[in-house]
Steps between C-alpha positions, in 0.01 A plus 500: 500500500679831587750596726404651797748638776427616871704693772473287817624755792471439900657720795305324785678160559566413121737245578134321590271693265683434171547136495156502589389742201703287223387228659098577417593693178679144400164315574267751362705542152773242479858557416628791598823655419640722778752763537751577721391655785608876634509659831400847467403776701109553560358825241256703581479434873715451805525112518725186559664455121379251257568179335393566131499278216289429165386194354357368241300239309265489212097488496247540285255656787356821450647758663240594790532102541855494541483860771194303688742233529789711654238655734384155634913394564557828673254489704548118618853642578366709714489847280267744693405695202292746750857752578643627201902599492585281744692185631353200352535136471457464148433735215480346142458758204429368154765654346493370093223252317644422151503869309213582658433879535194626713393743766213428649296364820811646754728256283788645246721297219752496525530612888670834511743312788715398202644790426512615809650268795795316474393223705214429206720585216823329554349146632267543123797550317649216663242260387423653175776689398422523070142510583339865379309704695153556314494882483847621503647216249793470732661196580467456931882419513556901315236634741725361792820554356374883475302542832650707789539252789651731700247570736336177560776252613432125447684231689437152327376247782412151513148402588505112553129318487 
């Protein structure tokens, strides 16, 4: 079994979407362990902000398996996968699977997103703080403690099931 961790994000009703989302990624791969989640500002286009978060829980699925997987949730939450950089209901981005380093297929490992948006680094650090990233060696809790945060505010929020 390895660890694998996901950014959950929604900025079109995700006081409805999320629940939803952990509630399938619960069913399809058990436990999870969840994050705080962040209010943030949308990047890369004009939109409402987001609720961000990242969870995690520990397969032993391939990795196209385990991105299939996250297709089928988003889409049953509604994820219209036709518009790109915009609003959506649900976007879930494989973010780590164990130390698993690959680029291929459309899919990287470890998603570039870590190193550079808050709202995916600090809720990682959060759950894994000593945990290393596979490339760089660093711990997630030094990555946070020396990213720029400036320019993406998060607000902490409470998303209730």
């Amino acid at each position: 079994m390895r660890p694998v961790f996901v950014g959950v994000g929604s900025n079109i009703d995700p006081r409805t979407h999320v629940p939803r989302a952990l509630a399938l990624l619960e069913t399809r791969f058990g436990a999870l362990r969840v994050s705080r989640a962040y209010r943030c500002p949308s990047v890369g286009f004009d939109g409402d902000d987001f609720i961000n978060l990242v969870i995690g829980f520990d397969s032993d699925e391939p990795v196209a398996d385990l991105q299939a997987a996250l297709r089928r949730i988003e889409t049953d939450c509604g994820r219209d996968r036709s518009v790109k950089r915009a609003s959506r209901r649900m976007d879930l981005d494989l973010l780590l699977v164990g130390d698993t380093v690959l680029d291929r297929d459309g899919l990287t490992l470890p998603r570039a997103d870590i190193l550079e948006y808050a709202f995916v680094l600090r809720p990682l650090a959060e759950l894994v703080p000593d945990a290393r990233h596979p490339v760089l060696g660093s711990t997630y809790a030094a990555l946070w403690a020396a990213f720029d945060d400036r320019e993406q505010p998060l607000t902490p929020v409470t998303i209730k099931p």
